[in-house]
Structure formats: structure tokens, C-alpha cells
C-alpha positions, 0 to 999 in steps of 0.5 A, spaced: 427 542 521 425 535 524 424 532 517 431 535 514 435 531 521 430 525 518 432 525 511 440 526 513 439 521 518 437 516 513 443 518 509 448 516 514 451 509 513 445 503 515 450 501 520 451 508 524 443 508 523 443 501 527 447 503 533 445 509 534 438 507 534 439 501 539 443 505 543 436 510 543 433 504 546 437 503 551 437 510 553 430 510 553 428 504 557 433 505 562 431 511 564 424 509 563 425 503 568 428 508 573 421 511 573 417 506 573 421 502 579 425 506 582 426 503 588 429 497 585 433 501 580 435 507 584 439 510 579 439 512 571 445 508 570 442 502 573 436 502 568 440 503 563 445 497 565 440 493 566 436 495 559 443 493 555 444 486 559 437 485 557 437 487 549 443 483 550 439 477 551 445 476 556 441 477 563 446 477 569 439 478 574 443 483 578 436 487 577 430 484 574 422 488 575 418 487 580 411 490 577 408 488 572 408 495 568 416 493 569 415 486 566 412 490 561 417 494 558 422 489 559 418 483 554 417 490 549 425 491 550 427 484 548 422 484 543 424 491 540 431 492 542 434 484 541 432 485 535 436 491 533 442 489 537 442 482 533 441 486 527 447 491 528 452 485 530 449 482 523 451 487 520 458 488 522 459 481 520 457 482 513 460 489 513 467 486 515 467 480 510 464 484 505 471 489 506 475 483 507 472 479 500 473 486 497 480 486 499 482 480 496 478 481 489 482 488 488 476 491 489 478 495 496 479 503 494 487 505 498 487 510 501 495 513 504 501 517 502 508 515 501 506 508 497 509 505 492 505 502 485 507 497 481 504 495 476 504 488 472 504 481 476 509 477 474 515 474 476 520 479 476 514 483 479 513 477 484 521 478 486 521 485 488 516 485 493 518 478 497 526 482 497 522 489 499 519 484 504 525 481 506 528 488 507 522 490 512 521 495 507 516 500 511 512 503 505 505 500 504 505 496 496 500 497 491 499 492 487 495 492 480 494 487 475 488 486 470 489 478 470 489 476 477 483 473 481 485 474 488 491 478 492 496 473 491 499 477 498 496 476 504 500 481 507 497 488 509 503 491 507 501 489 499 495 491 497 492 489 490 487 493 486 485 489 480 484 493 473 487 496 466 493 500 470 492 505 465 484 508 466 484 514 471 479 510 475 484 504 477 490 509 478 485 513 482 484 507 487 491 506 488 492 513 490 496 514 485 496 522 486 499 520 493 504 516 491 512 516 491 514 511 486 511 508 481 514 501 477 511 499 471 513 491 468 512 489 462 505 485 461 508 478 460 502 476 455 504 480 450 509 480 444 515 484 445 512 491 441 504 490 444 507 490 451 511 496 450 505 500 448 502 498 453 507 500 457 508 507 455 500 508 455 500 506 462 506 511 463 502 517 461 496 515 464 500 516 470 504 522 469 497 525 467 495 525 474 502 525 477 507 528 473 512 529 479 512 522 481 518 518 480 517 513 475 521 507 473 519 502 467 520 496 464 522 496 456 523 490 451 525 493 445 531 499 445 527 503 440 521 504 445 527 507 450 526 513 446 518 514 448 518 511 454 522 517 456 519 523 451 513 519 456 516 521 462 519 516 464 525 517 470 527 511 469 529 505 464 530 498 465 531 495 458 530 488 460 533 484 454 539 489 453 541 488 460 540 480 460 544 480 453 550 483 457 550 478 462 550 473 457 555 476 453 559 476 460 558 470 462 561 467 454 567 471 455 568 469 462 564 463 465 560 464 470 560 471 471 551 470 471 552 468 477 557 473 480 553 479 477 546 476 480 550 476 487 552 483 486 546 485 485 542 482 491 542 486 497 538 480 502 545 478 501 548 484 503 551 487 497 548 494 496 549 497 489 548 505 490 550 512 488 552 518 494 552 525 495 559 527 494 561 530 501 564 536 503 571 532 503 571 529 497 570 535 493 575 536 488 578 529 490 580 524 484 577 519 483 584 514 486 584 518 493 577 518 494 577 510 492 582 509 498 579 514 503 572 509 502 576 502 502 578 504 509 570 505 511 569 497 507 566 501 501 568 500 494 568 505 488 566 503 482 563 510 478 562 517 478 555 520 475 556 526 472 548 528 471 546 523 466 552 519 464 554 514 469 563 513 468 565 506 471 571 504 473 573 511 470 581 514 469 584 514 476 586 521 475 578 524 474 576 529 478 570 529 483 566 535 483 560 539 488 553 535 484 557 529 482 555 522 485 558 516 486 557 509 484 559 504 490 558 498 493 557 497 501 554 493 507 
């Protein structure tokens, strides 16, 4: 029995080991110092005060031995437990800059729930994380990225993980099976078709070991839409299609670029997103129910039926119970 507590003891992590060892000698030479003096330490909570301050080597005086045993066992108690207590200190030092070092190499395991994953370090990746910072997101960042040396973040809301984002062992870092969504950008360090495949690998890995997460992910070519999707893939950015229209845009009217960019920007106040259709709306046309939200600062832009997206649709287009509406609000 006595063996088997030994080797379990021995499995426990050397710093637990330390500290409960350090704390058996305090125990130990205070109650002992009671007994050898118990005049001069009339209580257990004395010796044992008196052996903590003595490990310590802080040495208040406010009990010192009288005899020679107590001498005794106070020399053997700074030889013995000071060397423990040094020991457990260092080692909680080298533990927590073992654990920082870790945390900024992307080696540290992450462990929460309701996080987001985003995958690929570049600008666009970049520009996500500083407007969810500025927004005050209130979910933890998962960052991973193969290329980068150290967390580019010294924020403890981003947390990094270096490594193949489409291994098991990697995702599984990022608590991926925990997550609520997942964003994965195109790798900057490959050609257009490479980058795709790249991504899409990286999407069934993660479908693999999620599949009901909501996934959102950067396409370059428009025939690799259809695998993303086949893939599993919630949602589609087609990067070089849409910077194309704004080009488009910006020809057929002169700086449109600028005006679109503002629109999409929600640090500066202008939130482009889709509503429930409410109960009041129900069965409304689309010219109503624009003049209802105009009253609230609201502008209507669209309807969602499904999977299509109308905008600007005929005014006398009817709004129904599953729709959504595609508005622009402060």
C-alpha cells in the first residue's frame, strides 16, 4: 500500500512534489520544536510559524531555541528545508517562463469554449483581429499559422499556435472541437491554384473534427467555390471576385473604392448585417417596411430568401415569416 501511494506520489508533477514536501518539513519541525520547547513554544502554531520563517531564511527572532537540542534541529531545518523552499521557488520561476516561452512560440495547448480559430497569418488576418480588438470582442482569438516565429499579439485574448493548420494535432491545440467559428485565409505564400488546395485541405480537416462549426473561408479562384462548398464550407469569400467589382465600381464611378470601404467598416459605425423579419413585418412589402426602419435610423438594402440575397429588389416584393433582411444601422 505504502509502495503504491510512493510511486503515484512520484508521479504528480515535480513542483507539487516540492511543495508538499517543504510543507511536511514545516509541519514536521514545528511540532517537533513544540515538544522539545515547549515553554518557549507553548503552541503547535508557534513551532510551526517559527519553522516556515526559518526555512525561509527570513528570521523575524520572535521565537528562537533556548537549548541546544532546539538549536540542533533549527540548523538541520535551514539546511534541509531552505534547501526545498529555494528549490520550489526555482522551480515556479522556471515553470512560469517555461509557460510564457511556450505561449509565445505557439507551442501552449488552448483550452476554452466559444473561441474563434483563424487560420493564416497575413494582412487580412491581421485586419480582422485589430477591428475585433477595436470592437471589444469578448471571445477569445485563436491564431494558427505555420510561418510565424513568435505571437505577433501580446494581448491574452489572441493566443497563437504554430503549426500545419490542416493536422489533427494542431486543430486539436486550438480546441477546435470547442470552437464557434473557424475563418481560414488564403496562404499568401502560394500561387493562386496551391493556396486553394490548401485551403480546402484545411477545411476538411477541420469539418473532420467538427463538422457542425460555422466555417468561413477565403477563395482566389472562382472554380474552387464549388469544393469549398462540397467541402463544407458555410461560407465564401471570393477575394479576387469581389476586389474586381470594386474596381469595376470605382471605373463607372470615381471613388466608389473609398465609399464601399466606409460601408463596410464598422469601427466607424456603419453595420452591414442581416435581421429576423419580426412579427410586424411579416407579410409587409418591401417599400413599407423600408419606411417603418428609416424612422428607426435604419436603411434597407435587401432581403435573403434562403440562400439567395435581392438587393434593392421591386418595391412591391413581399417579406415572409424565414426571410432576412439586409440593412445598414448604427
Amino acid at each position: 500500500m505504502v509502495q503504491q501511494l510512493f510511486h503515484q506520489f512520484l508521479r504528480w508533477p515535480l513542483l507539487v512534489r516540492i511543495f508538499l514536501i517543504a510543507l511536511g518539513l514545516m509541519a514536521f519541525f514545528g511540532t517537533l520544536i513544540h515538544f522539545i520547547e515547549p515553554d518557549t513554544f507553548p503552541t503547535y502554531y508557534d513551532g510551526i510559524w517559527w519553522a516556515i520563517i526559518t526555512m525561509s531564511t527570513v528570521g523575524y527572532g520572535d521565537f528562537v531555541p533556548a537549548t541546544s537540542e532546539g538549536r540542533f534541529f533549527g540548523i538541520l531545518l535551514i539546511l534541509v528545508g531552505a534547501g526545498f523552499l529555494s528549490t520550489y521557488f526555482i522551480t515556479l520561476a522556471t515553470n512560469t517562463v517555461m509557460h510564457q516561452n511556450a505561449y509565445l512560440e505557439g507551442k501552449a495547448t488552448f483550452s476554452g469554449k466559444d473561441h474563434v480559430v483563424i487560420i493564416g497569418w497575413n494582412e487580412r488576418a491581421r485586419e480582422i483581429i485589430d477591428q475585433l480588438n477595436s470592437l471589444h470582442f469578448r471571445r477569445q482569438i485563436i491564431l494558427i499559422d505555420e510561418t510565424l516565429e513568435k505571437n505577433p499579439y501580446r494581448n491574452h485574448h489572441i493566443h497563437f499556435i504554430k503549426g500545419t493548420p490542416f493536422k489533427d494535432k494542431v486543430l486539436k491545440k486550438a480546441s477546435l472541437h470547442d470552437a464557434s467559428l473557424a475563418i481560414v485565409t488564403a496562404d499568401q505564400n502560394l500561387n493562386e491554384m496551391e493556396a486553394d488546395m490548401h485551403t480546402v485541405l484545411t477545411l476538411l480537416a477541420i469539418k473532420g473534427i467538427h463538422n457542425n462549426i460555422y466555417t468561413v473561408v477565403e477563395i482566389l479562384q472562382k472554380d474552387q467555390v464549388i469544393n469549398a462548398e462540397r467541402a463544407g464550407a458555410d461560407e465564401v469569400i471570393q477575394t479576387n471576385m469581389q476586389s474586381s467589382y470594386v474596381m469595376i465600381n470605382s471605373i463607372i464611378s470615381q471613388g466608389m473604392s473609398k465609399a464601399i470601404l466606409k460601408l463596410l467598416n464598422h469601427l466607424k459605425g456603419n453595420h452591414l448585417q442581416f435581421i429576423p423579419v419580426s412579427e410586424e413585418w411579416m407579410n409587409e412589402t418591401f417599400q413599407s417596411i423600408s419606411e417603418t426602419l428609416l424612422k428607426r435610423n435604419i436603411i434597407l438594402l435587401g432581403i435573403k430568401k434562403g440562400d439567395d440575397t435581392s438587393v434593392n429588389p421591386p418595391l412591391k416584393t413581399v417579406v415572409e415569416e424565414k426571410d432576412e433582411l439586409l440593412v445598414i444601422m448604427d
